[in-house]
C-alpha positions in Angstrom: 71.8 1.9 0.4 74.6 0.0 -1.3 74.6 -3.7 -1.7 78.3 -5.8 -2.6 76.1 -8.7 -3.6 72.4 -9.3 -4.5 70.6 -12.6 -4.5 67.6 -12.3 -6.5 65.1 -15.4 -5.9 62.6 -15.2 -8.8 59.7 -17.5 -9.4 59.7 -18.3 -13.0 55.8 -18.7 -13.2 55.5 -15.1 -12.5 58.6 -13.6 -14.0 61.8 -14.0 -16.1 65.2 -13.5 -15.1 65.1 -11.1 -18.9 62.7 -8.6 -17.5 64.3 -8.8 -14.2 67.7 -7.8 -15.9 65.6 -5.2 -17.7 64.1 -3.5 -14.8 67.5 -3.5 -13.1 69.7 -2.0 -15.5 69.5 1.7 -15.0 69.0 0.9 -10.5 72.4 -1.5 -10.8 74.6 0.9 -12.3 74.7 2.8 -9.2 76.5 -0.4 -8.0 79.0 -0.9 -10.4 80.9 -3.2 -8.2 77.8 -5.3 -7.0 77.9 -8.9 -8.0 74.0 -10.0 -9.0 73.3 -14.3 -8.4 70.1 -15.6 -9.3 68.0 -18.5 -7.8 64.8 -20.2 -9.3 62.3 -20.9 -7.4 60.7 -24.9 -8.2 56.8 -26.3 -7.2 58.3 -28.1 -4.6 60.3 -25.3 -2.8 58.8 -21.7 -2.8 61.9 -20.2 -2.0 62.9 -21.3 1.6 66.3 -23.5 -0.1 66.9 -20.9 -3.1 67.3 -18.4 0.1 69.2 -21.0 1.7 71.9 -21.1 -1.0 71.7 -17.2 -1.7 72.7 -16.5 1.9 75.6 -19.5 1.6 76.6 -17.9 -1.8 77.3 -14.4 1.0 75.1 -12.1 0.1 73.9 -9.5 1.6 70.5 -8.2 0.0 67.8 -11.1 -1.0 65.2 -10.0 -3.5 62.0 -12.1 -3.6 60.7 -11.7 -6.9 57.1 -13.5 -6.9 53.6 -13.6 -5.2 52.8 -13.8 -1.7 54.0 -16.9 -1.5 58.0 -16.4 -2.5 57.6 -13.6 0.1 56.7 -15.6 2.8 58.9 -18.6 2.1 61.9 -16.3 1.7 61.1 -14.1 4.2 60.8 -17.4 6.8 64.2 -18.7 6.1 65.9 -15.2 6.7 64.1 -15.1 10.5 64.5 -18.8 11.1 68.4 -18.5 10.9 68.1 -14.7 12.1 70.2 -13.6 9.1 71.1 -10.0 8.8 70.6 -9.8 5.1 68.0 -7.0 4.1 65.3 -8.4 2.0 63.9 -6.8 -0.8 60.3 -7.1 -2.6 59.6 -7.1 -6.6 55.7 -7.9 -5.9 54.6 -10.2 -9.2 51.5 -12.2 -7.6 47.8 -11.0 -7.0 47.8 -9.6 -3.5 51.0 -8.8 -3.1 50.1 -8.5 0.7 53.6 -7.3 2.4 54.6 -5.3 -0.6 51.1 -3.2 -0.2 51.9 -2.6 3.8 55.6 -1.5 3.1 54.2 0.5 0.4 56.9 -0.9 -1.8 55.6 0.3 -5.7 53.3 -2.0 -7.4 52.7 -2.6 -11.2 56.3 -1.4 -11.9 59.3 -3.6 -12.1 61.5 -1.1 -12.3 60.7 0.9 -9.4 59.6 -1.7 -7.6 63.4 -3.4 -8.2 64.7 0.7 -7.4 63.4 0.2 -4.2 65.1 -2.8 -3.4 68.6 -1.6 -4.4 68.5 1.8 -3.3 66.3 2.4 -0.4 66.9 2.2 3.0 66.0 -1.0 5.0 63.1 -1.1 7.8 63.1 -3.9 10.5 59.7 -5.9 11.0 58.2 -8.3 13.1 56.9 -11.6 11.5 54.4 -13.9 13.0 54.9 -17.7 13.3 51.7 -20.4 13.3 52.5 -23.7 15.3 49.7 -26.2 13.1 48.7 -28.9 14.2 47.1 -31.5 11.3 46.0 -35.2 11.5 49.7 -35.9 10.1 51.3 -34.4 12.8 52.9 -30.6 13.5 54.6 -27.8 11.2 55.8 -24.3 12.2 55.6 -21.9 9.5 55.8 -18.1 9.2 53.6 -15.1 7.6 54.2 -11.9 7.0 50.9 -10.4 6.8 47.6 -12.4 8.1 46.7 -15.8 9.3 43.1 -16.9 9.2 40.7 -19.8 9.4 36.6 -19.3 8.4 35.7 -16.7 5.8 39.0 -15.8 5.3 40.5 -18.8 4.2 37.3 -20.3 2.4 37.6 -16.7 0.1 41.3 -18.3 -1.1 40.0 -21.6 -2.0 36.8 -20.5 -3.8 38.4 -17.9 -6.0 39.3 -19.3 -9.3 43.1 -19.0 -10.2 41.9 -17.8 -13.8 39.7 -15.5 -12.6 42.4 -13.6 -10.2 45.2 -13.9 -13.3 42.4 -12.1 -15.6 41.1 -9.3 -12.9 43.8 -9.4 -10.1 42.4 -9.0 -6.4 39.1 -8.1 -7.5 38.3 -12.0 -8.0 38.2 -12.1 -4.5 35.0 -10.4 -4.3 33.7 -12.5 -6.5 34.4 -15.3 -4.2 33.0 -14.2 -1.3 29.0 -14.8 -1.5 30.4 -18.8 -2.0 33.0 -18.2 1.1 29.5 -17.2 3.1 27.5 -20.1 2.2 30.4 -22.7 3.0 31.4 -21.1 5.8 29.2 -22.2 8.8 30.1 -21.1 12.3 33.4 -22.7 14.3 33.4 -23.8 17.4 36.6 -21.8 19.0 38.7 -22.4 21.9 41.1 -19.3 22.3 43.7 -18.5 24.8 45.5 -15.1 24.9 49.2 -14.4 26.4 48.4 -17.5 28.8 45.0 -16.2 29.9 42.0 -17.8 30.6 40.4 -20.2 27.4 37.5 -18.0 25.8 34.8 -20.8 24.2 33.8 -19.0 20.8 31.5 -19.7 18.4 32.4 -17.3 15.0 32.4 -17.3 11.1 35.8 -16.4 11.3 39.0 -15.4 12.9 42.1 -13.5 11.5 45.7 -12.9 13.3 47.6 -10.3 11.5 50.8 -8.6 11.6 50.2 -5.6 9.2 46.9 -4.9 8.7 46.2 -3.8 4.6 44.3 -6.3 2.2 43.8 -5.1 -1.2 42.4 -2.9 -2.9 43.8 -0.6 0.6 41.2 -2.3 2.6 42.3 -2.4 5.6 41.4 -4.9 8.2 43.4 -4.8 11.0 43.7 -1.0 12.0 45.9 -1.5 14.9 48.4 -3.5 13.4 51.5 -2.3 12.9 54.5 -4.8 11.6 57.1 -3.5 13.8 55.4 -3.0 16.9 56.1 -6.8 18.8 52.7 -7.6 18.4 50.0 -9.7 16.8 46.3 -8.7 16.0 43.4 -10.5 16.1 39.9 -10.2 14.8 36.9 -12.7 15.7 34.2 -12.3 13.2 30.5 -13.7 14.0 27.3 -12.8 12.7 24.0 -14.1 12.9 21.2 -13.4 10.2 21.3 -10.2 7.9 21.3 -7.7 11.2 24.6 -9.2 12.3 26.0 -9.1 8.9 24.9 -5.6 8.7 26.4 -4.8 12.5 29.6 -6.9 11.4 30.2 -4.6 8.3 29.5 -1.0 10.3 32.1 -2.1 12.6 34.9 -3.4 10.3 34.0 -0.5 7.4 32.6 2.8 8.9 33.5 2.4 12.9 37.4 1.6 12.3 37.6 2.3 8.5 36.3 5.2 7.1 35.8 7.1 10.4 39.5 6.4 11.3 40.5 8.1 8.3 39.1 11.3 9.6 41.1 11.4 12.4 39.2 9.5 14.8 41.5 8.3 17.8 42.1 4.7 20.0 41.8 1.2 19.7 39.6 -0.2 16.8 36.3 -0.4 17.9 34.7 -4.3 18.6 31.0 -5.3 18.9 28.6 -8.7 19.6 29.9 -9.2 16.0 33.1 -8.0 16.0 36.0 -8.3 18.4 39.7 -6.9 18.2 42.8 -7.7 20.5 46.3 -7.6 20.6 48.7 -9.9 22.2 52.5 -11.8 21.7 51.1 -15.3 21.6 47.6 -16.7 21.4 46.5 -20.6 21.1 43.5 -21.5 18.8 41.8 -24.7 19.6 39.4 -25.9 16.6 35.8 -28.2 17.4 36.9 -29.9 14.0 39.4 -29.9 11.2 39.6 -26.0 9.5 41.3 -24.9 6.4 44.1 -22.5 7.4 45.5 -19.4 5.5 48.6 -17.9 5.8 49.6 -14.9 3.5 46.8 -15.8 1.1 47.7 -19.3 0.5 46.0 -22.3 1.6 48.5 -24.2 4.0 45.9 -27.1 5.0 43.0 -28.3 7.9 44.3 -27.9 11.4 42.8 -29.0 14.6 45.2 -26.6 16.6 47.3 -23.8 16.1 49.9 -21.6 18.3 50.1 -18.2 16.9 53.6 -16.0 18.2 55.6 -13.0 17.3 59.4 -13.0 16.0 59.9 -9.3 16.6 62.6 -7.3 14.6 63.0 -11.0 12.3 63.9 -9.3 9.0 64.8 -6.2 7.9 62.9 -5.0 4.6 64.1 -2.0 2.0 61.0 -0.2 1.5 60.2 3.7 0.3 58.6 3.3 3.7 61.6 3.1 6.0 
């Protein structure tokens, strides 16, 4: 797949523009007439105005090179102005969340920034979160997962040493402080303009691919490209619950799905799955919300939708 000019976005805390040129030498060459610009990403902006100038600058591959975070700021500004630029992934951060679903290569620059030149691109969906805070509103995107509960509480507790040191593994370490500060939330959620379902839960998760690391995966149902979003309530009470929550989530639609077993994901009294285009979550009080692994703030309310076919991603996958 041939690109006449490559924007490359790179996040200097997690890479150089010298290993960048490194990796790209031997993949570029098949492009002898491609013209490369490069973009730094600052604290203050992610990536959303560094994609901003690539796309002004005309070019028509963008290459997020980063964390979850570059992804998903990059990724947001290509579906916001519905840009036909493909986007391509050099996954530099700890999760690495879209990268894993794509199955774009991990641990390697080089093939990693092969993939983005040469293969072919795949068109996804991307899911959008309406928040509302006590400052007002903000719309923002994610590529992966949105959560509130658990979820979130596992971002904030894990030390940012500890995940630079041992990688995704440090979330596991987090999580028996993510259960004790997690106490149940009071839930109002309405589904494709349904009914509101009252809900008291530990958690609740709204994905658009479904793989976390370490290839757990989460969602089962989920499938970027599909036009929908997926939705898991978690709630448990006492060490039974816990103990029904995980047989659902690992054995009933992990490991058994693996050998061959058919349908929906399964739900439970402590588990529940859905699907749907757009879903409202009402919160009792002010929640920390996660989107793509980063902590985006407490919201009282958010509107969760589906962009489908917003960008279009080179991956091995496609």
């Amino acid at each position: 797949m041939s690109a006449a000019h490559v924007g490359i976005i790179l996040n200097p805390s997690k890479t150089s523009k010298a290993d960048l040129e490194k990796a790209m030498a031997s993949a570029i060459a098949e492009h002898p007439d491609a013209t490369v610009s490069w973009f730094e990403t600052t604290v203050e902006d992610p990536g959303r105005g560094m994609a901003k100038d690539a796309l002004e600058a005309g070019v028509d591959l963008v290459i997020a090179a980063g964390g979850d975070g570059t992804v998903r700021a990059v990724a947001e500004y290509l579906a916001e102005v519905k840009s036909s630029a493909d986007l391509g992934i050099i996954p530099m951060g700890t999760g690495n969340l879209l990268a894993r679903n794509l199955e774009v290569p991990l641990n390697d620059i080089e093939k990693a920034m092969e993939a983005a030149l040469n293969s072919q691109a795949r068109t996804i969906d991307l899911g959008w979160a309406d928040i509302t805070t006590a400052d007002g509103t903000e719309k923002l995107a994610f590529t992966v997962m949105a959560g509130v509960g658990i979820d979130a509480h596992m971002i904030i507790e894990t030390a940012e040493g500890l995940k630079d040191k041992v990688g995704w593994l440090a979330y596991i370490e987090s999580l028996g402080r993510a259960l004790s500060a997690s106490d149940v939330i009071d839930m109002d959620i309405t589904v494709d303009q349904g009914k509101v379902s009252k809900e008291q839960a530990h958690t609740l998760i709204v994905g658009n691919c479904g793989m976390l690391q370490g290839g757990v995966t989460l969602l089962p149902d989920a499938d970027p490209a599909d036009g929908e979003l997926d939705m898991l309530v978690l709630r448990a009470d006492g060490v039974a619950g816990w103990l029904e929550t995980f047989k659902t989530m690992i054995w009933d639609n992990g490991i058994k799905r693996l050998f061959g077993r058919k349908g929906k994901a399964s739900s439970s009294d402590s588990v529940t799955n859905r699907q749907f285009s757009e879903a409202t979550l009402g919160l009792g009080k002010p929640r920390v919300l996660e989107l793509d692994g980063d902590e985006v703030g407490e919201c009282t309310r958010v509107e969760f939708s589906i962009q489908a076919e917003a960008i279009r991603v080179r991956s091995p996958q496609a």
